[in-house]
N, C-alpha and C positions, 0 to 999 in steps of 0.2 A: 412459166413458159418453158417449151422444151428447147436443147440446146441447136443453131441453127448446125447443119449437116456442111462438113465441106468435102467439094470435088476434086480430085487431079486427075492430070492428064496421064496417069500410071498404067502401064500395059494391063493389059486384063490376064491373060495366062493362055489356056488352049481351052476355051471354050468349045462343048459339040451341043448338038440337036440331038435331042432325044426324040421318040416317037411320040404322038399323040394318042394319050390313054384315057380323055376321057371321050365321057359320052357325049352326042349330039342330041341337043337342045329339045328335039322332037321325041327323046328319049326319057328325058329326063321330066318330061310333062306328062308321059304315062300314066295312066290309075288302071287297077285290075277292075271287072267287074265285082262289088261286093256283095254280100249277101248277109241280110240282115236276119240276127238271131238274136233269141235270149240265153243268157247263159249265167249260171250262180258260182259264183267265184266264193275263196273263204276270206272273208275278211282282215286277213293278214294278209295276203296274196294281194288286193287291191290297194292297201293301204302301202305296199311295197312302192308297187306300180306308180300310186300317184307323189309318194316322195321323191322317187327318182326321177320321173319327169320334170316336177317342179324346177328339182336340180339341173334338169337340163334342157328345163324351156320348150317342153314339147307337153305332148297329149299324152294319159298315160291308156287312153285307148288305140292311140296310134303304137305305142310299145309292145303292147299286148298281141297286137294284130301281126307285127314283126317280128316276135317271137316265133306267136303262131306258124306262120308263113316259112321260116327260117327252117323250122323242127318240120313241116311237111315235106320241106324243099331237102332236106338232106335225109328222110328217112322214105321218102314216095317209090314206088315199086317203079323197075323201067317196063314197059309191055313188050314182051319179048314173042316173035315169031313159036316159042315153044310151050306158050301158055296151054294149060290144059284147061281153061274154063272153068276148073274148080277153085272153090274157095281156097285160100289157105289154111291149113290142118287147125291151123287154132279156131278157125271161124267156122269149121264144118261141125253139124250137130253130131253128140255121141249117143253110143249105143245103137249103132247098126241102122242108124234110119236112113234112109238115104234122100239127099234132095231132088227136088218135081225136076 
């Protein structure tokens, strides 16, 4: 049995109020729309995934998803007033052809 806690009546110090950082409830029930695919993963790769989940009580497709999600989120183009509606140079076909 754990040892019981005791109280005094001892000044607390200078306590302050911090701001409220988290989110609200209605936030945090969120889901994105998702979209269902197949995809072939190499069998080191998933066998990763699902030991580390184990480890930590989750899905290891929910990790995977989160990953994913994460590596979109910091690497996503912003759309900027000065697009020019062409591909990017890696995506454009070579040798002179130009797209319809």
């Amino acid at each position: 049995m754990s040892a019981k806690i005791k109280y005094s009546d001892e000044p607390v110090g200078n306590p302050r109020v911090i701001a409220d950082f988290l989110p609200p409830p209605e936030d945090l029930a969120f889901r994105e729309e998702g979209v269902k695919i197949t995809l072939a993963l190499s069998k080191k790769s998933v066998e990763f995934f699902k030991s580390e989940a184990q480890k930590h009580n989750t899905q290891y497709q929910r990790m995977i998803r989160r990953l994913l999600d994460a590596y979109a989120e910091r690497y996503a183009q912003p759309n900027t007033s000065r697009s020019t509606g062409r591909p990017p140079a890696g995506l454009r076909p070579r040798g002179g052809r130009r797209l319809p």
